[in-house]
N, C-alpha and C positions, 0 to 999 in steps of 0.2 A: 460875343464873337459868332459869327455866321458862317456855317460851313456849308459845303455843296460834293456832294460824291460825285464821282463821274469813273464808269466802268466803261472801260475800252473795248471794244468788240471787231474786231475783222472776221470776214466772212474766210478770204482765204491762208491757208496754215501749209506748209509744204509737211508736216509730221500729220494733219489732222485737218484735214478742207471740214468746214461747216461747223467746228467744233462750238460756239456759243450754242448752236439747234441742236447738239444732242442731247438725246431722251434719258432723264436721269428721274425713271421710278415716274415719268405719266408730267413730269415738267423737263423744259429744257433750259439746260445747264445755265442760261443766261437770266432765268427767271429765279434758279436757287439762289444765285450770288446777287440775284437784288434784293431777295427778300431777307439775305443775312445781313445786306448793308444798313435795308432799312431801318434794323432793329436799333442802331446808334446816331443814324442820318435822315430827318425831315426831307430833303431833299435830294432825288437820287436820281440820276439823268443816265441812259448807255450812251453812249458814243459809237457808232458805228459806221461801215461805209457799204453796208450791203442791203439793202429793202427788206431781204428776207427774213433779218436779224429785227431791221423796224419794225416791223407790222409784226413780228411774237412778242415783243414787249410792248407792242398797242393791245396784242391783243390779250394780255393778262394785265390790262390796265396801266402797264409801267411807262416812264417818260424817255423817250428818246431823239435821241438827233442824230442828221445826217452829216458826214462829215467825207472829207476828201479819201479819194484814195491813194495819194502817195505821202501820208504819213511815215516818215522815219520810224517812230515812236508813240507809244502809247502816252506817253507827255505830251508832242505834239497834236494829238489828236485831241487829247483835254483841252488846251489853248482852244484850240480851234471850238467844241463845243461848248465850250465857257464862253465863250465873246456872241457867240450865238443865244446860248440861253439867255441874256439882257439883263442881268436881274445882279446886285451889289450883291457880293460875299466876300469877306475876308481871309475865306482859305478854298481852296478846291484840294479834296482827297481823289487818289488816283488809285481805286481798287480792283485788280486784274480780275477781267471777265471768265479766270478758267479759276477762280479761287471759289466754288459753292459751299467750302468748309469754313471760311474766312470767321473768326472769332467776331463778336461784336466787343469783347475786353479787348480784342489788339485795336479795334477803329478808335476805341473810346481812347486807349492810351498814344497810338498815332494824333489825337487830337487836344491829348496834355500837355504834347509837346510844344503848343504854339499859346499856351499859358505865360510862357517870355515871349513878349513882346519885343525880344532881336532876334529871335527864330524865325530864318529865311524860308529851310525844307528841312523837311524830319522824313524818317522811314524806321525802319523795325529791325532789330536782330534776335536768332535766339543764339544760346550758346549750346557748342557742341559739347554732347555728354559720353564720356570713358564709352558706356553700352550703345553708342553709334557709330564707333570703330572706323576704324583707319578709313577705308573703301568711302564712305561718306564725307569724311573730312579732306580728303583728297579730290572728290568727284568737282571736275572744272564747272560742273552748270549747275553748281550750288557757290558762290560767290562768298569770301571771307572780307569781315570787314574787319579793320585794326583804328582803335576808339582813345580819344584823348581822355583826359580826368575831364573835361566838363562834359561826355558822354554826346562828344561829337566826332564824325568819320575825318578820319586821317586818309586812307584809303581803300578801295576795293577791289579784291583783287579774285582771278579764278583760282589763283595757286595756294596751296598754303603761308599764311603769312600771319606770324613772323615766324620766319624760322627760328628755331630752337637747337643752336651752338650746343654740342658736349653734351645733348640729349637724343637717348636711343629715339628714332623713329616710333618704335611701337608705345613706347612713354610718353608721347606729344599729350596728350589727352588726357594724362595725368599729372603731367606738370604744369600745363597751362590753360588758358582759358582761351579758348578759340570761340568768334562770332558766324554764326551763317546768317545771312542778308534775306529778310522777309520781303517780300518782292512788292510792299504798298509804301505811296508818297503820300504828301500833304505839303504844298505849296502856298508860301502867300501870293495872292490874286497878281499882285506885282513882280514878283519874283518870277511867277511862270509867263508872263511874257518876256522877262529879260532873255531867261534862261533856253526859248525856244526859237531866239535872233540868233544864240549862238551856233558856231561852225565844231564840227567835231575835232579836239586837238587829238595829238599825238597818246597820249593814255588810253582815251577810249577807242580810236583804231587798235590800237595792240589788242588789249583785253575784250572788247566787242562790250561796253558796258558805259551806256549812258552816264550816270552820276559821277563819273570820274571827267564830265565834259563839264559839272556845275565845279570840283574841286580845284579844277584846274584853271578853272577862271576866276578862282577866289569866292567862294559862295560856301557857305558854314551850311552844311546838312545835321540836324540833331537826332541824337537817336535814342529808341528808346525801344527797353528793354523786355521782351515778353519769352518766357517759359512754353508758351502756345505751339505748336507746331499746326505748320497748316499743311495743307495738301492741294499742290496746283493739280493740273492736269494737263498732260502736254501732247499725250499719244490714245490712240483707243486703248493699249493697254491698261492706260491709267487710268480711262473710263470703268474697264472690268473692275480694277480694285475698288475704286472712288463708287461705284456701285457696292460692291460689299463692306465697305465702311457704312454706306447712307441707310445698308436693313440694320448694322449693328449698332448705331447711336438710335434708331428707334423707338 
């Protein structure tokens, strides 16, 4: 089976304009996250729609394309550079451009998941643990998904779910097993052009959350389970910390 990564990059961010160029330690942030991808993926492509973002992954040797700028979605913009790049692959992974901590055991196990042969799309969850308390399991821009026995999404949601009938609040997290949504795809080649004709229904307006556009149209997402925690980055804040993680793994 042939795979192809494709890291999405837009130049502009209303929390963070330029964020794939910022300087993480003498490289910028769009060069860490290829170089973790590469370590699982032969073939690793950005997707971008801003020159500036091209020419620094030309200019540390990396492969990139140029793409539209009024992509919805960072799905849509993979389509687009996948039809572009030319070349047969059986899966395209979808690895967000602000992920430079991204595991290469979660790409490896994102890419287990399409070892069935009726696996449409997969993505990742981790579960939340007692010692990440309430405030986290509650935070809406950390997304819960709720998982059948064949360890495929049911739904995903910003709110907590499922609720927990005749269980104190502060007990949630001891009595069950709550999923947080690892924010990477893996699409089959056909699947991601169905899925990028479709129109936004009524679930993903509510929640502001793409994948609920594939459940809702009847498309099985698999999922698969990692322990990993990763670390997006969404604001310069998270740049400061995401800088003192990068001197402390060292």
């Amino acid at each position: 089976m042939k795979f192809v990564a494709i890291i999405p990059a837009r130049y502009a961010s209303s929390r963070f304009p330029g964020k794939p160029l910022a300087d993480m330690n003498g490289k910028p942030m769009i060069q860490r996250v290829y170089e973790q991808v590469k370590k699982s993926v032969a073939d690793v492509y950005v997707a971008t729609d801003d020159e500036r973002i091209f020419d620094s992954v030309q200019h540390f040797n990396g492969k990139a394309v140029m793409t539209s700028t009024t992509h919805r979605s960072g799905t849509d913009r993979c389509n687009e550079a996948y039809n572009k790049i030319d070349k047969p692959f059986d899966v395209v992974l979808n690895i967000q451009g602000d992920e430079p901590f991204v595991f290469p055991e979660q790409i490896e196990l994102l890419k287990s998941c399409f070892t069935d042969s009726d696996v449409e799309l997969a993505t990742l969850v981790k579960p939340f643990e007692p010692k990440d308390g309430l405030d986290a399991l509650h935070n809406p821009s950390s997304p819960k998904v709720v998982l059948n026995n064949k360890l495929e999404a049911i739904y995903f949601s910003r709110s907590v779910i499922p609720y927990l009938r005749d269980v104190a609040p502060d007990e949630w997290l001891n009595q069950h097993l709550f999923y947080k949504h690892i924010g990477i795809y893996g699409y089959r080649t056909d699947v991601l052009k169905d899925i990028t004709q479709l129109s936004a229904g009524m679930l993903e307006k509510a929640e502001s959350l793409e994948q609920l556009r594939w459940i809702e149209n009847g498309f099985r997402v698999k999922v698969g389970i990692t322990n990993q925690e990763t670390f997006g980055i969404d604001t310069p804040d998270d740049l400061q910390k995401a800088l003192k993680h990068l001197i402390a793994i060292r």
